[in-house]
C-alpha positions in Angstrom: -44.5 3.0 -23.6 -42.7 5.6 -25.6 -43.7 8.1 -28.6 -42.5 6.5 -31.6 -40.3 9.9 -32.6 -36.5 11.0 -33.7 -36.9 14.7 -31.8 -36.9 15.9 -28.3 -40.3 16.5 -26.5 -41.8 19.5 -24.9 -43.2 19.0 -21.8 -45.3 20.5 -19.2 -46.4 19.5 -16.5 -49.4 21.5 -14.7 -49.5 19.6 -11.2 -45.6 20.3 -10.5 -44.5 23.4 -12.5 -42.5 21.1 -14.8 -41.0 22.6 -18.2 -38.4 21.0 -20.3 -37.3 18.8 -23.4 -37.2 15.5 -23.0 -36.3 12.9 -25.4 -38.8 9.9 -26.4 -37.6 7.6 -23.6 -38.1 9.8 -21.2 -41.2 11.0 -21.8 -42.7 7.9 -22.4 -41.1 6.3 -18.7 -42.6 9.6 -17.3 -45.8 9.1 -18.5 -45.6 5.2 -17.4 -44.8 6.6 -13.9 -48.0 8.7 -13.9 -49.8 6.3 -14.8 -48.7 3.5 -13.0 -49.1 6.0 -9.5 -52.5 6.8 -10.8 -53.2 3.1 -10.9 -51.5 2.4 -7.8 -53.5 4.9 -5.9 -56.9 3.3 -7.7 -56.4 -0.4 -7.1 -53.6 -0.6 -4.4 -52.6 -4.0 -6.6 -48.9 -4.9 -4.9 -47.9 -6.0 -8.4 -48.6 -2.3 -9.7 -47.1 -0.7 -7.3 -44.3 -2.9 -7.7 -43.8 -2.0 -11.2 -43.4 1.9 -10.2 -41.2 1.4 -7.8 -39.0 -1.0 -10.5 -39.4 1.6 -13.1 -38.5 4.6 -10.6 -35.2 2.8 -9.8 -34.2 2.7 -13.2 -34.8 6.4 -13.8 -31.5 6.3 -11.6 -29.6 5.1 -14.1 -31.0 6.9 -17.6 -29.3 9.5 -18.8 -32.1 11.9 -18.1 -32.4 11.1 -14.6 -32.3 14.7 -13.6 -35.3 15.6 -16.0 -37.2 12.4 -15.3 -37.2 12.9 -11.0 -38.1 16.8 -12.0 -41.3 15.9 -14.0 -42.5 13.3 -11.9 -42.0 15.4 -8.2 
């Protein structure tokens, strides 16, 4: 899931403190990541919690790794 635009995105993140552009990608794998957590933390389903931890590891290799880690801690 990803916002369907050209430009950077603003975030900010209340729970953490979290201020910075982003591009599209990256917003959109940090808002999977929230979700998927809240999900995981809702249902406990192995299969979603699966699917965070698969999508975390690939944060490690996006380009905006740095960013990414820094929203979602």
């Amino acid at each position: 899931m990803a916002p369907d635009l050209d430009e950077d995105l603003t975030l900010f993140i209340e729970s953490n403190g979290y201020e910075g552009e982003v591009s599209p990608d990256a917003a959109g794998i940090i808002a999977t990541l929230y979700a998927l957590n809240h999900l995981c933390h809702t249902t406990r389903s192995e299969k979603l919690i699966d699917a965070y931890y698969l999508l975390r590891d690939y944060v490690g290799q996006h380009a905006e790794a740095s960013k990414i880690y820094s929203a979602i801690d």
